[in-house]
LUMKOL-349476 format. One line per field, with one value per atom (N, C-alpha, C): residue number from 0; atom name; x, y, z. Coordinates in Angstrom, 2 decimals. Layout:
BEGIN
num: [NUM	...];
atome: [CA	...];
px: [X	...];
py: [Y	...];
pz: [Z	...];
***
This chain:
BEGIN
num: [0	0	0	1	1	1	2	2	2	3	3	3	4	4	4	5	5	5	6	6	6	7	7	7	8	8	8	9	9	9	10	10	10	11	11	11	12	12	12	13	13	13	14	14	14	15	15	15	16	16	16	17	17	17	18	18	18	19	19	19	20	20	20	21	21	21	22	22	22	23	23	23	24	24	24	25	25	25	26	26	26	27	27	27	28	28	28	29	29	29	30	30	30	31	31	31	32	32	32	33	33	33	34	34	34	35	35	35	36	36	36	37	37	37	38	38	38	39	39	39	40	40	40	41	41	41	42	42	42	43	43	43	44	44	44	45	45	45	46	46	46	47	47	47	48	48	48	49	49	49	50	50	50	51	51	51	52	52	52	53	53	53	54	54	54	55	55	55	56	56	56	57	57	57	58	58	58	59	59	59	60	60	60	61	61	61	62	62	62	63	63	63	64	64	64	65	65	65	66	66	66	67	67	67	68	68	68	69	69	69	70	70	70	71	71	71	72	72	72	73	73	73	74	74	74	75	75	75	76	76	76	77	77	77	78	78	78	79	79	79	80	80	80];
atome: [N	CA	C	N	CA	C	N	CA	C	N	CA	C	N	CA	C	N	CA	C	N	CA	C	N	CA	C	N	CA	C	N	CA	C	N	CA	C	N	CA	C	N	CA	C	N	CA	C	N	CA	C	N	CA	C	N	CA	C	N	CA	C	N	CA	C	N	CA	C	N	CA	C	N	CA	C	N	CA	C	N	CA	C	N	CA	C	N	CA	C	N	CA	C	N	CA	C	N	CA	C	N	CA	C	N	CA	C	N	CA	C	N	CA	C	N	CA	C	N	CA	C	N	CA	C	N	CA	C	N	CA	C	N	CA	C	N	CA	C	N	CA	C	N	CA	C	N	CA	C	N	CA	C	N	CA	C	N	CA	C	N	CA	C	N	CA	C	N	CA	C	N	CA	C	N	CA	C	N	CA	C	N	CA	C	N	CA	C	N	CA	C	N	CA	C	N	CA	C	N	CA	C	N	CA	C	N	CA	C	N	CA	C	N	CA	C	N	CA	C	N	CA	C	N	CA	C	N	CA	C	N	CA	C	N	CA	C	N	CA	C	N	CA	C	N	CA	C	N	CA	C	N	CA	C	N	CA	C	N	CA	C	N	CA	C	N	CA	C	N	CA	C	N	CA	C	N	CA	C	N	CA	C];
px: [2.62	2.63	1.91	2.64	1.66	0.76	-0.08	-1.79	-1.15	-2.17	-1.79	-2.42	-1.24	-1.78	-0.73	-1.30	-0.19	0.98	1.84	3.34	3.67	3.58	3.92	3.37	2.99	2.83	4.90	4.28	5.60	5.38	6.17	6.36	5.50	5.22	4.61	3.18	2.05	0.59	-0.29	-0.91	-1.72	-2.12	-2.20	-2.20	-0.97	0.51	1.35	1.63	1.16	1.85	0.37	-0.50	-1.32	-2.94	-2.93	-4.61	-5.08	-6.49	-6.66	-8.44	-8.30	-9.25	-8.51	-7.65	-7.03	-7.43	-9.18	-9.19	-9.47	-9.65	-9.34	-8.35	-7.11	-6.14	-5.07	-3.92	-3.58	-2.29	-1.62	-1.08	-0.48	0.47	1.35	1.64	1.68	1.96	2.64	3.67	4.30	3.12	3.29	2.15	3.52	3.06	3.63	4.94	3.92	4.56	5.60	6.14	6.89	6.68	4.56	4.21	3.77	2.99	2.67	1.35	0.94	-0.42	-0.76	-1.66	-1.50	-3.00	-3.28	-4.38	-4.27	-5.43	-5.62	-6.48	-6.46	-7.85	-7.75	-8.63	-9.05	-9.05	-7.86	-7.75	-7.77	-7.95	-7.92	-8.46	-10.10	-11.09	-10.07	-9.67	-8.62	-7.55	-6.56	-5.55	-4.92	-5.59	-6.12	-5.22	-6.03	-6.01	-4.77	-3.82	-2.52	-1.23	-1.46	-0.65	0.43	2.05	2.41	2.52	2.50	2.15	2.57	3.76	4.20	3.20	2.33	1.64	0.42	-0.28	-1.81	-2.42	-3.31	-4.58	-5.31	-5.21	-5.87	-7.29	-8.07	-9.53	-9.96	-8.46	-8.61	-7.43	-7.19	-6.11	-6.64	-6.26	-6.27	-5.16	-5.54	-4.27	-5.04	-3.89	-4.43	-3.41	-3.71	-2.74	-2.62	-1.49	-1.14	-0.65	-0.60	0.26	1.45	2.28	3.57	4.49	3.47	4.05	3.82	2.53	3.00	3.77	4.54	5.17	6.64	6.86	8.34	8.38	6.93	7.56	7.65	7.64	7.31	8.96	9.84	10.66	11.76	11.88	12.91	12.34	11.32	10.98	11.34	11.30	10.94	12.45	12.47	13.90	14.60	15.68	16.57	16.68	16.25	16.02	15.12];
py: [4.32	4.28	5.52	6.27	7.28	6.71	7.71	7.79	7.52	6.77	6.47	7.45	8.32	9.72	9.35	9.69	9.82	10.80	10.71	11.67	11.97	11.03	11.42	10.02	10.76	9.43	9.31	8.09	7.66	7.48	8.56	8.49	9.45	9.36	10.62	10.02	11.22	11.21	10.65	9.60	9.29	9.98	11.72	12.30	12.08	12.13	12.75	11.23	9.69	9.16	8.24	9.50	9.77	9.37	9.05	8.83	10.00	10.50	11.43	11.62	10.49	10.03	10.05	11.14	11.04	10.34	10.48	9.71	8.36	7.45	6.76	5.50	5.84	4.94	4.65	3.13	2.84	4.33	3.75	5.05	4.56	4.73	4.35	5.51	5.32	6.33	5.61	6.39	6.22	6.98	6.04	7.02	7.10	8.56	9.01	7.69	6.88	5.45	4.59	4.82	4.04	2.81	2.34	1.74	2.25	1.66	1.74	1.41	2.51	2.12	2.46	1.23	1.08	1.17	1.75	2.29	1.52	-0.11	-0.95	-1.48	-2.47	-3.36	-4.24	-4.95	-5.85	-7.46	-7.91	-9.65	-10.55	-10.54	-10.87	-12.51	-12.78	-13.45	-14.58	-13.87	-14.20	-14.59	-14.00	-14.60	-15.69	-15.17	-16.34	-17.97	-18.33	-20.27	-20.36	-19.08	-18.97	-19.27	-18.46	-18.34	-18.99	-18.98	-20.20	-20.71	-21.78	-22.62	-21.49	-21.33	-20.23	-18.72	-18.57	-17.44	-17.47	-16.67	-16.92	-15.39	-14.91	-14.03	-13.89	-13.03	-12.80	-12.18	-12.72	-12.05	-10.26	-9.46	-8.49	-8.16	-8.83	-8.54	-8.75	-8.11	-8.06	-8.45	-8.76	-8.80	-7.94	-6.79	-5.73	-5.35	-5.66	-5.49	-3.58	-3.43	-2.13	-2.14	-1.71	-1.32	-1.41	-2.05	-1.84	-0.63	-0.18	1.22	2.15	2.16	2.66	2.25	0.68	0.76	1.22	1.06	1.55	3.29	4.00	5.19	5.38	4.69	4.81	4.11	3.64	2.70	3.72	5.27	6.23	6.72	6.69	7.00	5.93	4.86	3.97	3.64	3.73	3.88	2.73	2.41	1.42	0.99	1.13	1.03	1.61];
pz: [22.05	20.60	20.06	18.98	18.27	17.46	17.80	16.50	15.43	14.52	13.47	12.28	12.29	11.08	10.25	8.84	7.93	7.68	7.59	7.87	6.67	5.34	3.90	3.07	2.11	1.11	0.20	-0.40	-0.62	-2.26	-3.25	-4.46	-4.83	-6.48	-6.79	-6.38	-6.72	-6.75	-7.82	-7.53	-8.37	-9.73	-9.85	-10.72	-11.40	-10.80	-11.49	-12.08	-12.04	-12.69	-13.38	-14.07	-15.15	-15.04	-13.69	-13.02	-13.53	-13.80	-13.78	-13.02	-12.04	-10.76	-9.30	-9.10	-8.36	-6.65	-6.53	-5.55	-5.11	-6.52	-6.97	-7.20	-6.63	-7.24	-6.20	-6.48	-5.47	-4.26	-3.74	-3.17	-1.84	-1.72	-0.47	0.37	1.96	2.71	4.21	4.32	5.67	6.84	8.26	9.25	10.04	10.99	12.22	12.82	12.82	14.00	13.40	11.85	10.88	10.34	10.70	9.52	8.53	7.60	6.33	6.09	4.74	5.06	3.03	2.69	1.78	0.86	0.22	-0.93	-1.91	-2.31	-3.16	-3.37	-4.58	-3.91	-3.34	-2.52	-2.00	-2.77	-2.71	-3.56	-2.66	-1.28	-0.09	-0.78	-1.24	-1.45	-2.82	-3.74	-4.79	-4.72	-3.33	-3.07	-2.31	-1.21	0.12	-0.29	-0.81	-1.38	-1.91	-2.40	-2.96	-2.33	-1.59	-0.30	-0.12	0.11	0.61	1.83	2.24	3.30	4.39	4.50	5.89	5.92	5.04	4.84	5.54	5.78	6.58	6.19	5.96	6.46	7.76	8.74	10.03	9.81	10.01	10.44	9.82	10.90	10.69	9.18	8.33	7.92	6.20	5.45	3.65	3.25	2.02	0.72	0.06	-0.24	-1.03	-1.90	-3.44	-4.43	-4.83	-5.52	-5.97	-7.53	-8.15	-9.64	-9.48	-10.54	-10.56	-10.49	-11.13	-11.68	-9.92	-9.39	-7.88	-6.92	-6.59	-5.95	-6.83	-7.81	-8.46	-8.08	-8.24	-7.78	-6.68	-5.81	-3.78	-3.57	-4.35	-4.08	-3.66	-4.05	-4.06	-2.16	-1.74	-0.99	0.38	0.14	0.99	1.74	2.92	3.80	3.96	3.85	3.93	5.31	6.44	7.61	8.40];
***
């Protein structure tokens, strides 16, 4: 398996869709290996109890929400296979 480096983020930059904290804000990126790796917050604690039944949280694992508005611009990016 490859290292897990990032290969491209997916959509425009936090700046370009009007952050002006660019390090700051959510942000999607494809790595090397063709997962995904995702820049949010942490609702893990908030979402959890939501869940539906077939759903679970692992130990090592988050729910980490994003803006609408960042995944709509990551959506031109994001591969159909």
């Amino acid at each position: 398996m490859e290292r897990s480096v990032i290969a491209r983020r997916l959509g425009s930059t936090p700046y370009q869709r009007g952050s002006r904290q660019e390090f700051s804000c959510p942000d999607i990126f494809e790595l090397a290996d063709g997962r995904f790796a995702v820049i949010g917050t942490d609702m893990t604690a908030e979402l959890s109890a939501h869940l539906p039944p077939d759903a679970g949280v692992a130990d090592y694992e988050r729910i980490v929400v994003i803006t609408r508005d960042t995944m709509l611009h990551a959506k031109r990016d994001i591969p159909d296979a």
